[in-house]
N, C-alpha and C positions, 0 to 999 in steps of 0.2 A: 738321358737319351730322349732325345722327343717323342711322343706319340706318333706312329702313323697311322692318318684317318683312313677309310675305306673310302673310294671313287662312289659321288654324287649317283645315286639311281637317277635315268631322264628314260622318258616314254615319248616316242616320236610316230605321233602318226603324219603321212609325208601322202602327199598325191602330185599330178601330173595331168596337164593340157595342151594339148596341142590343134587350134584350129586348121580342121583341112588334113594333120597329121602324112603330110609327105603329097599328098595328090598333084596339085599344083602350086608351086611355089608361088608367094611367099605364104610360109605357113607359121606363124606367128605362133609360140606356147610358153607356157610359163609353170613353175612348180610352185609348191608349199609345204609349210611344215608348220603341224602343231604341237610345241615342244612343252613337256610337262615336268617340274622336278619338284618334290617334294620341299615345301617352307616352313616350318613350325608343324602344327595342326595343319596347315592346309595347304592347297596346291599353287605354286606359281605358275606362270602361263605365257610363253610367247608363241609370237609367228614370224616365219621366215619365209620368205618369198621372192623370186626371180624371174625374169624373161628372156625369152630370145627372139629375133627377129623372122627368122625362119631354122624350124627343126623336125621333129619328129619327137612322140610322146616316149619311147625308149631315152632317147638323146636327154631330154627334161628330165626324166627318176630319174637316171647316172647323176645327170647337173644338180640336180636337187639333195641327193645322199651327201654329194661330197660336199657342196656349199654347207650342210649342216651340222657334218661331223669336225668342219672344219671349223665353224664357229662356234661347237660345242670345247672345241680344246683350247679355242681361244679365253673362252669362258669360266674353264673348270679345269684345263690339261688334259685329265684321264675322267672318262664317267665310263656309269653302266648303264648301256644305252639297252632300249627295247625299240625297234625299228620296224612301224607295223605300214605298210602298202599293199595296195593291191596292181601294182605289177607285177605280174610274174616273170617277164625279162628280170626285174632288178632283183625278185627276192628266189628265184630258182640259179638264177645267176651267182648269187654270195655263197648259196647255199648248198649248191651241186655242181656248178659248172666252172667257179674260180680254182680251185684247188687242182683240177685237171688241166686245166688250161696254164697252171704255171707249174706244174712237173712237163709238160711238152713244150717249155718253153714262150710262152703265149700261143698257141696254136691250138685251132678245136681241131677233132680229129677229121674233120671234115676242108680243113685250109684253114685261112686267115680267121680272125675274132674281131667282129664288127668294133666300130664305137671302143676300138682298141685302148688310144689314150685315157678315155673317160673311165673305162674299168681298173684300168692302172692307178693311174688319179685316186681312184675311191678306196681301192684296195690299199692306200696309203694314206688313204683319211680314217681309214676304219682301225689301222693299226696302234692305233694312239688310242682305242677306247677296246672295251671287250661288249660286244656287240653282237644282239642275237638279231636275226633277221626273220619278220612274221610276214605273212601273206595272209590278207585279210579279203572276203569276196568285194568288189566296187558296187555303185550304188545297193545297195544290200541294207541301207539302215540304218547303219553304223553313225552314229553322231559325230565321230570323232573325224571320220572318212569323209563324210559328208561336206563337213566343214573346209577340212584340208582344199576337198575340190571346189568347192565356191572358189577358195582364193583363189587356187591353181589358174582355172580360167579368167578370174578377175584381171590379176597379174599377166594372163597372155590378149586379152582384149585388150584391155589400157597400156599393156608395154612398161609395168610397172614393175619395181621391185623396193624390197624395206632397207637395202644396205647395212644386212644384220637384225638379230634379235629386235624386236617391237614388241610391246605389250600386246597382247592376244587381245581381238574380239569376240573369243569364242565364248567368255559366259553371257555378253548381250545377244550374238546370233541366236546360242541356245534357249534363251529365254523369248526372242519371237518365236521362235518354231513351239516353244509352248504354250504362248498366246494362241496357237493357231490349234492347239490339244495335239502335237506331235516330240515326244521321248518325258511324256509327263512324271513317268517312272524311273527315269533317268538317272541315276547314279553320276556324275563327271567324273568325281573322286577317285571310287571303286574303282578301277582298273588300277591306276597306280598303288594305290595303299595292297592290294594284293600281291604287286610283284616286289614289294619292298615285302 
């Protein structure tokens, strides 16, 4: 009988851009994601990234969870994701307001559920992994946040996206920002090897 292995640990820290964020159209935004799974001894590293022409920064975290959990299955089938943002739409969403909103049927108890398709969507991207959903504070320090959001608005400025998995530039970003004496104590690693 075969072995069956245990689902890939991945650590996803994810951010979101939205120039303008809804004011006056066209408001151009874009996501990201800095995906981490353990290689041998050390850490593999991609980035995943998307745009839209005009959206809203809620609209981009939905777009961006599900673009990621969907290429993570493409990649692996099943992982054990760690999914850390600082939305709180997207991660009080997974975390409190899905589960209620599909015993009433899709319905908040207040009427309709915004961005209706897009939670549907995710919630069917997320069913393919077992998946915890973190909320981490935004600009706050955080290196790994930090990074995510460079891309995020890079990607909604230039209208760019990776079309999948890219090698990460996150250990060159991190090492200018320590040229410049910023996360010089830095750990990259330490987050992942602890939830493994």
């Amino acid at each position: 009988m075969p072995e069956k292995t245990a689902p890939i640990r991945v650590l996803v820290h994810a951010d979101e851009s939205c120039l303008g964020n809804g004011m006056e159209p066209p408001n151009p935004g874009g996501n990201a994601a800095l995906i981490e799974a353990p290689a041998g001894d050390s850490v593999a590293r991609w980035d995943l990234y998307e745009c839209s022409p005009d959206t809203t920064n809620n609209r981009m975290a939905l777009a961006g969870a599900i673009a990621t959990l969907e290429w993570l299955h493409r990649q692996w089938r099943k992982a054990r994701v760690t999914y850390v943002s600082d939305s709180e739409y997207l991660i009080k969403g997974m975390n409190e307001w899905v589960p209620g909103w599909v015993t009433r049927g899709w319905r908040r108890k207040g009427g309709a559920v915004e961005n209706l398709p897009l939670w549907q969507k995710l919630v069917q991207a997320a069913g393919g992994h077992a998946v915890e959903w973190r909320w981490v504070r935004g600009h706050n320090d955080n290196p790994k946040n930090e990074y995510a959001n460079d891309l995020a608005i890079r990607a909604a400025e230039r209208q760019e996206r990776s079309n999948g998995l890219v090698p990460s530039g996150f250990d060159t970003w991190l090492a200018q920002r320590r040229a410049r004496r910023q996360y010089t104590d830095y750990d990259p690693d330490q987050e992942l090897h602890e939830r493994l």
